[in-house]
N, C-alpha and C positions, 0 to 999 in steps of 0.2 A: 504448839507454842501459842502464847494469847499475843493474839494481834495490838501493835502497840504503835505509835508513830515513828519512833526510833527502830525496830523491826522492819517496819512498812520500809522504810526510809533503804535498810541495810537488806532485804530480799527483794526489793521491787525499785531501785535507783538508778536503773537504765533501762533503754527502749529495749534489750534483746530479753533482758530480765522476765521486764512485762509480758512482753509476746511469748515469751515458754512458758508463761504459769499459764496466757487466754487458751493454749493449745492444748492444756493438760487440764483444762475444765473443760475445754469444747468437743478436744476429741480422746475422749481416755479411754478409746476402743479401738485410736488407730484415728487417723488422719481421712476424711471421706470427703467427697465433691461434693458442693453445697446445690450445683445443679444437679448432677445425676447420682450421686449414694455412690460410686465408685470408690474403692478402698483401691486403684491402682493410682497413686500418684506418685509424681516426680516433684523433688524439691529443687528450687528457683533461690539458692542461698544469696546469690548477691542483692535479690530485689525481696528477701525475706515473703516468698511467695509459693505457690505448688502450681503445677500443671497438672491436669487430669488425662492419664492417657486414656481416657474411654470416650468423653465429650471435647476435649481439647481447651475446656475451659478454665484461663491462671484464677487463683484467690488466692487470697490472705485468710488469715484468722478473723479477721476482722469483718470478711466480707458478708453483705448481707445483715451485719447484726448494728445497735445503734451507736457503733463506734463509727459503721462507715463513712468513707472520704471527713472524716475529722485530721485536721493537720494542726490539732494539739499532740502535742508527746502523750505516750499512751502511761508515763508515767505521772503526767499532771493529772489525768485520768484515775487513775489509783489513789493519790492523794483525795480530791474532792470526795468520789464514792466514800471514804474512810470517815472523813472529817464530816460530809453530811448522814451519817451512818451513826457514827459515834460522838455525836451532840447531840444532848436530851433534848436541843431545846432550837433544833436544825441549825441551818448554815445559810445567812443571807446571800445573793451574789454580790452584794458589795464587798461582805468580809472576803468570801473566794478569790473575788477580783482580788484583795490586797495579798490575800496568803498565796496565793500562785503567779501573780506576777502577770498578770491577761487584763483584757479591756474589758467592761463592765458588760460589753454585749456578748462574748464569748462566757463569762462566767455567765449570766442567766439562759445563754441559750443551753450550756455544759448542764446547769440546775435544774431543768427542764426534761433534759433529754434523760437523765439521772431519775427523774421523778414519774417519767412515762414508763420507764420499765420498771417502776416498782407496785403499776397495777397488777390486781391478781386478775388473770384471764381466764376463760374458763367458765362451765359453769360452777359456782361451790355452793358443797353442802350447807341447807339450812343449819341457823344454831340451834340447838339442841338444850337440855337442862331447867339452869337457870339463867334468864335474859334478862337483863337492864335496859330499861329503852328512855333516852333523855334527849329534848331538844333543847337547841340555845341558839343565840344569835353572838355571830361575830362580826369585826369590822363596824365601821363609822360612827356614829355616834345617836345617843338619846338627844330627842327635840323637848328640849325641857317646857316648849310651848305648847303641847301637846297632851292631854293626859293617858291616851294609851298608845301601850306598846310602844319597842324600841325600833322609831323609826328609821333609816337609811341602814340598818343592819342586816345582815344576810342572814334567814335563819338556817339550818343545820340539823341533821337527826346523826344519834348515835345509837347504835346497839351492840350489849358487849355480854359475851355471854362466860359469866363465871367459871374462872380456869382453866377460859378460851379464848374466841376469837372477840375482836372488836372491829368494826365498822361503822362509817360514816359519811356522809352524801350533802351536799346542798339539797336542797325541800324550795319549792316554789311558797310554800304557807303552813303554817301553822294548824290546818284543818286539820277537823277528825278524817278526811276522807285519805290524807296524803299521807297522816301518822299509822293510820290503820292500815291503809293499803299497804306500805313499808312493810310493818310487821308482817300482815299475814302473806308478803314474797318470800318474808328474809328466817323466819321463823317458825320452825318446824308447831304442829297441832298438838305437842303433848309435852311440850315448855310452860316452866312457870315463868308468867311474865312482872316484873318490876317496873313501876313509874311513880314518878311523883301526883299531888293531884288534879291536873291540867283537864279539862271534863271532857277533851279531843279522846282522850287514851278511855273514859268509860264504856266506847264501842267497843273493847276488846272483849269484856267480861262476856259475851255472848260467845265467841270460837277459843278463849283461852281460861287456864286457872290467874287469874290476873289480879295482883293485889299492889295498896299506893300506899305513900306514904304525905302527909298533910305539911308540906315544908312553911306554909302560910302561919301554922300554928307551931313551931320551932317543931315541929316534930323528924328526927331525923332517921333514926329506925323502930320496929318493935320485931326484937328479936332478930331474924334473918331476912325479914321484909325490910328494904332500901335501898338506894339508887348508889351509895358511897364510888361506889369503885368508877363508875362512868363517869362521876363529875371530876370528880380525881383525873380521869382520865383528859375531859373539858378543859381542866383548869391546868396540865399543864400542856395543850396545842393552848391556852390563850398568851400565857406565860411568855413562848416561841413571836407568837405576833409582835407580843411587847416587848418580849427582849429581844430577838434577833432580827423579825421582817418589819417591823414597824408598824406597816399596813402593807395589804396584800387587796387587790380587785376580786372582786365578783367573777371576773370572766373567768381565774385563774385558781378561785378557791378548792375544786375540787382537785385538784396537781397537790395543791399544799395538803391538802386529807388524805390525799392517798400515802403523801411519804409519810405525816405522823402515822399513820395506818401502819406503815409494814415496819415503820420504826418500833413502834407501841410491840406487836402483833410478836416482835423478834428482840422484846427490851433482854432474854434472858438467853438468846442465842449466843455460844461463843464463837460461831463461824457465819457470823452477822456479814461480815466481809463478804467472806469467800458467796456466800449465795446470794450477794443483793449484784456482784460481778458475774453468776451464772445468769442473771435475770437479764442484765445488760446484755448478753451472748445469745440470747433466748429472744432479743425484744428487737425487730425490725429498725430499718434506718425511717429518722424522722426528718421532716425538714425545716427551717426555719419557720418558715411563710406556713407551715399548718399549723405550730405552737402559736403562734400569733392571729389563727384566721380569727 
């Protein structure tokens, strides 16, 4: 069944609701101690909890994962996930605060802890193929006093590899040494690589097949050479700043790339839901004061 608000609403509208679907994603081989791996427990019905008879240690489903000691309803929980999930163009915490009925600190801490488990961990494989690599600057503004470059703006690399994955990081600068470096971590030795013609990216033509295209001279593709789908991609995280966050800090911009990230990464998932709540079940407890240090 495709997940829908009014669905969400009539499967997941109470707390006991919520807690049997996190129990039948967390443990759908049977119920196990999150200390010791014991599959011997006893259930704790009036405190919706287990005892482990091997370690003696009570949990919940919750325990352990970044739902812990939260005393929101775990159905307000389900909601946010859904609704910053399924907007193109994300979910501010002020709108949350109003659609959930919470104080604006609970909603951006809830937006937070939502956007920490939707890093990919691990290490992952290089892109492979064909790769698009584009930087840009977001946030603050052009010093019109100035004639180069867009100052007080954060810049940004992306790379997105056709009919795959897309990625994206804050960059200290602009330099050949930062864009080059980038690529040759994030990108496999026998990629064709795409960029515009920024003369940081002509370091590559020595380790890659690397071809640009001349945006200076309107030139926007020839043929299968061009950058189309990553700025596409660019333009609608800028869209999100301007329609939904407004402005977002430096400190904070790589939280906001990673949820376009696994938003982007899952635009065509129909169980977008269900695995951005395995990720939450998967992703340690966080705590205020580290989102903020």
């Amino acid at each position: 069944m495709e997940t829908n608000l009014i669905n969400l609403i009539e499967q997941y509208g109470d707390e006991g609701k919520c807690r049997q679907h996190l129990e039948a994603l967390r443990w759908h081989e049977g119920v196990k101690c999150p200390r010791c791996g014991s599959d011997k427990v006893s259930r704790i019905k009036v405190r919706d909890q287990y005892d482990c008879d091997q370690c003696r240690y009570q949990f919940s489903v919750t325990a352990g994962t970044i739902f812990h000691d939260s005393h929101l309803p775990l159905w307000k929980w389900f909601l946010a996930v859904y609704l910053m999930t399924e907007s193109k163009k994300g979910m501010s915490a002020n709108q949350l605060k109003r659609s959930l009925g919470i104080s604006y600190k609970t909603a951006w801490y809830l937006c937070h802890r939502i956007r920490a488990a939707m890093v990919e961990t691990g290490i992952q494989p290089q892109l492979t193929g064909t790769v698009e690599v584009d930087e840009t600057y977001v946030g603050g503004k052009y010093d019109k006093r100035r004639k180069r470059g867009p100052w007080d703006k954060q810049p940004v690399i992306g790379l997105l590899q056709r009919n795959g994955k897309f990625e994206a990081r804050t960059i200290p600068s602009t330099g050949a040494r930062v864009l080059v470096g980038i690529v040759k971590d994030r990108v496999s030795k026998d990629a064709k690589i795409m960029t515009d013609e920024l003369a940081a990216y002509k370091r590559l033509n020595k380790a890659y097949s690397h071809q640009s295209v001349c945006h200076s001279k309107e030139e926007w593709s020839r043929g299968d050479i061009h950058t189309n789908n990553i700025e596409n991609a660019w333009s609608l995280f800028k869209r999100s700043l301007v329609g939904s966050y407004h402005q977002i800090s430096v400190k904070h911009m790589d939280a906001y790339l990673d949820e376009f990230e696994w938003r982007f990464n899952n635009r065509e998932n129909e169980f977008l839901f269900r695995d951005t709540l395995i990720k939450l079940l998967n992703s340690p407890k966080i705590e205020f004061k580290k989102l903020t240090a």
